[in-house]
C-alpha positions as CSV (number, residue, x, y, z in Angstrom):
1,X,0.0,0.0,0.0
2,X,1.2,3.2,-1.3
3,X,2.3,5.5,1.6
4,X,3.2,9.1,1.9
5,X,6.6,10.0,3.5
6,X,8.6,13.3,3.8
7,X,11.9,14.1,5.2
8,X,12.7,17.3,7.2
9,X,15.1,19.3,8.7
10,X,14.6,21.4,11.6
11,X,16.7,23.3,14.3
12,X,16.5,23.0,18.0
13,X,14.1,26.0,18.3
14,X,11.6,24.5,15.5
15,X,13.0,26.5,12.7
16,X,13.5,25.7,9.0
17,X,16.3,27.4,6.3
18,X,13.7,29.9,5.1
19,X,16.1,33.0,5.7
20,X,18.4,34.7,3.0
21,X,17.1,32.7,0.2
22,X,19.0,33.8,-3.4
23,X,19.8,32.1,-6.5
24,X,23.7,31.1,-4.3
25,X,21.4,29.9,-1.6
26,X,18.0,28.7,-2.7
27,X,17.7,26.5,0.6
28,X,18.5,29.7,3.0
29,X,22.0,30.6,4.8
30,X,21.2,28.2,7.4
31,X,20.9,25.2,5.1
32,X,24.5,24.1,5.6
33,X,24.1,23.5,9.6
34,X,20.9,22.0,9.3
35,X,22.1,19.4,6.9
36,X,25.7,18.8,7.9
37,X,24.6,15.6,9.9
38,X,22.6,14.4,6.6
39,X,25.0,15.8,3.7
40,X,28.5,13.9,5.4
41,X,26.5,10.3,5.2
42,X,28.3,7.6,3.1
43,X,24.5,7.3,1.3
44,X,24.4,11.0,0.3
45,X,27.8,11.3,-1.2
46,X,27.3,8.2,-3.3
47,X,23.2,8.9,-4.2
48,X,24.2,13.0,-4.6
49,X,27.4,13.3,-5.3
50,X,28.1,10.1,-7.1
51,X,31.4,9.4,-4.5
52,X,30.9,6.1,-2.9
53,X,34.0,5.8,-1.1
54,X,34.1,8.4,1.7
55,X,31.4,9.8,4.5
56,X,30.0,8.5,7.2
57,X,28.1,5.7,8.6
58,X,26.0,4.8,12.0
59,X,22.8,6.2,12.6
60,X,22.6,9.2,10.4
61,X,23.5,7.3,7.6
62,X,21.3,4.5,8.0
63,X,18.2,7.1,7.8
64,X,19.8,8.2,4.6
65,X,19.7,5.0,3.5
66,X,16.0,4.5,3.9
67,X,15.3,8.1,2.6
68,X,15.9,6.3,-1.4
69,X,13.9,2.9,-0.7
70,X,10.7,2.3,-2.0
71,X,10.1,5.4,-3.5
72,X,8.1,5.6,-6.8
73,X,7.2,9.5,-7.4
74,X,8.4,12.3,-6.1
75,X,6.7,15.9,-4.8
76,X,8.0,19.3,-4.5
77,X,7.7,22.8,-4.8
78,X,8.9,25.5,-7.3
79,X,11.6,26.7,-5.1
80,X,12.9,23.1,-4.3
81,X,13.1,22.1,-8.3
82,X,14.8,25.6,-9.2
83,X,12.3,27.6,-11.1
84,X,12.8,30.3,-9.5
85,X,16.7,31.2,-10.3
86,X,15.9,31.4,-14.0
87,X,12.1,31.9,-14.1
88,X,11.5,32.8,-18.0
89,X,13.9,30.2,-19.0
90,X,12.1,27.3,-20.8
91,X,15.3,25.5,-21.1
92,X,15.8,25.8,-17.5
93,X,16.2,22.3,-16.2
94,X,16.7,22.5,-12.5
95,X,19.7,22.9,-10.1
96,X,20.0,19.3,-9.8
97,X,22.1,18.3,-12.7
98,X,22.2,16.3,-15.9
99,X,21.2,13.2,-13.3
100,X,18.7,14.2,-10.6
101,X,19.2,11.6,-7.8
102,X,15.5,10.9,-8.1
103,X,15.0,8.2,-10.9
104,X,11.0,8.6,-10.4
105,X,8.6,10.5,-12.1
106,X,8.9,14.2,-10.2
107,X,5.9,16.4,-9.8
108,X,6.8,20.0,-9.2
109,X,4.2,22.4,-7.7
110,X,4.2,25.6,-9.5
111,X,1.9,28.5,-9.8
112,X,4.0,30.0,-13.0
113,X,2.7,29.3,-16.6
114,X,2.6,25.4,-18.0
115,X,5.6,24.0,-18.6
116,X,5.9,20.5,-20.3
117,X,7.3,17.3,-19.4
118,X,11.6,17.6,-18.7
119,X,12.8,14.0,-18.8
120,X,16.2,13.2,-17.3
121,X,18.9,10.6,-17.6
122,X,18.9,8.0,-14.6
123,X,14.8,7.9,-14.9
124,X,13.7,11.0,-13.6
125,X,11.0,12.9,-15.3
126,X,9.5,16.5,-14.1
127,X,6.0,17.3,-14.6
128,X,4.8,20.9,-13.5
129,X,1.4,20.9,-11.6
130,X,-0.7,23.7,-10.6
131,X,-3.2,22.0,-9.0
132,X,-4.0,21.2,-5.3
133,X,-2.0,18.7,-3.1
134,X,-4.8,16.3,-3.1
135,X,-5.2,16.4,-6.8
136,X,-1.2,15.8,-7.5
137,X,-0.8,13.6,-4.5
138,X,-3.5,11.2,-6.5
139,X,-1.8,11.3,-10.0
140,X,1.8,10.9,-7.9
141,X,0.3,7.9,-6.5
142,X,-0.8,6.1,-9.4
143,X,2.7,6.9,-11.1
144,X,4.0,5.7,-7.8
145,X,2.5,1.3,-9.2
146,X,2.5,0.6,-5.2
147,X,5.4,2.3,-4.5
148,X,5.6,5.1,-2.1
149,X,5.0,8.7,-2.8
150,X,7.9,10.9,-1.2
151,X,7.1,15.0,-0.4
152,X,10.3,16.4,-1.1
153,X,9.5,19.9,-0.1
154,X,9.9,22.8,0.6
155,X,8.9,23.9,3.9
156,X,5.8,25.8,2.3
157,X,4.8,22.3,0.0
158,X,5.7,20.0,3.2
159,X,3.7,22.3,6.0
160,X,0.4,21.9,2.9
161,X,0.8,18.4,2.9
162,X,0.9,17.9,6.7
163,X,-1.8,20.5,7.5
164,X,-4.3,19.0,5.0
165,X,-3.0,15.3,6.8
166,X,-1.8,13.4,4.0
167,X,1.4,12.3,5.4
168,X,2.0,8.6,6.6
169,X,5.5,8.9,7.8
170,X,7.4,12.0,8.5
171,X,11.2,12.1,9.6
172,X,12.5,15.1,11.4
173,X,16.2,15.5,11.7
174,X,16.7,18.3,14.6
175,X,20.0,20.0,14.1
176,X,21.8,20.6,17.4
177,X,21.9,24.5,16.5
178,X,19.1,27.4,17.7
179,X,18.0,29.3,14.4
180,X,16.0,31.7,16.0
181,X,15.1,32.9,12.3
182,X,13.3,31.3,9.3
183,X,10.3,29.5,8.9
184,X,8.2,28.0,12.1
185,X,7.8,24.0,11.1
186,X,5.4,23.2,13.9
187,X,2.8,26.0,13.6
188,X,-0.8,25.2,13.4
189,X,0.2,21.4,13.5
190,X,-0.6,20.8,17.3
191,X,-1.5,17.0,18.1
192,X,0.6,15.2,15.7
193,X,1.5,13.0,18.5
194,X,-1.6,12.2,18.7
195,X,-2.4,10.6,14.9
196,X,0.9,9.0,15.1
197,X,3.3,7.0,16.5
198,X,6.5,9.1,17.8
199,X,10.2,7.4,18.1
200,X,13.6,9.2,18.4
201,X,17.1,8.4,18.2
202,X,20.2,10.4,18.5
203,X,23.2,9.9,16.5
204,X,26.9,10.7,16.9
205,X,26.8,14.1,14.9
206,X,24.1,15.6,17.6
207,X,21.4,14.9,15.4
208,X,17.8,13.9,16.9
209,X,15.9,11.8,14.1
210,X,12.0,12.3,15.2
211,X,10.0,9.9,13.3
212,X,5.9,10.1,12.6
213,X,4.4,7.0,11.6
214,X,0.6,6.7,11.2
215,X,-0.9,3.5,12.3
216,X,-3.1,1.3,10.3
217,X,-6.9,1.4,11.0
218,X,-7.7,-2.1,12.9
């Protein structure tokens, strides 16, 4: 059964890289400490990077590991595909390179004009949506044949799908920094706890993986 996941990163104060956003930093200055945990993992630097023979391992990596399984279409926003560095581009493919690090069908959540279809080498395809989360999280799911659907983000297209309740399983990797700027990720989302089932585990780089996971009705 198809499930709906989404990775996030957050700070110790609840904040998300939402400040000083620019075509150098379309993630926000505070991208690099929220990630540093995530981006040093043996899994990234192969799956990213395409280096296979240096970064870490243990816990953090081990939830980068998952991050890639079982994942058969892809969600994000605007901001998270690129569109925005080179707006009136039509031959604008993305900051993600020749070979996104998807290799799923990619639905990007856009209010700019229609784009069509950009397929990619290593499988990945992105289709531009301006329609609802419900409405793309159904065609994601059928391109998804069982698989699961993954919300990539942004903040603003991951806080949508989690206030309208469509997430299964949400991952949270708390940053051992205070922010005290940039996006709040836990406003107007009170009683999570309460829909789903809550673990942690901390790893050696400070990191505090909070997992969501929505039980199956009896």
């Amino acid at each position: 059964m198809t499930r709906v996941r989404l990775d996030l990163f957050s700070s110790l104060d609840g904040r998300t890289s939402t400040a000083g956003t620019s075509p150098e930093s379309p993630m926000g200055q505070d991208w690099g400490s929220l990630t540093a945990g995530h981006v040093t993992t043996r899994t990234f630097r192969e799956r990213v990077f395409g280096d296979p023979t240096s970064g870490t391992t243990g816990v953090d990596d081990s939830y980068a590991a998952a991050h890639f399984v079982g994942v058969g279409a892809e969600i994000m926003g605007a901001a998270m595909f690129g569109l925005h560095a080179f707006p009136d581009d039509p031959d604008w493919k993305g900051w993600w390179g020749d070979q996104p690090p998807f290799g799923t069908p990619v639905y990007v959540l856009t209010h700019a004009a229609s784009r069509p279809p950009i397929p990619m080498a290593g499988g990945t395809t992105f289709h531009f949506r301006s329609t609802s989360v419900q409405d793309v999280l159904a065609e994601a799911t059928e391109a998804a044949g069982g698989l699961d659907v993954r919300v990539g983000g942004g903040i603003s297209t991951a806080r949508a799908f989690l206030r309208a309740g469509l997430v299964d399983d949400l991952h949270v990797m708390i940053a051992p920094v205070v922010l005290d700027r940039g996006t709040r990720l836990w406003q107007d989302l009170r009683g999570l706890e309460l829909t789903h089932a809550v673990t942690t585990e901390v790893s050696d780089s400070g990191t505090i993986h909070v997992t969501f996971t929505r039980q199956s009705a009896a």
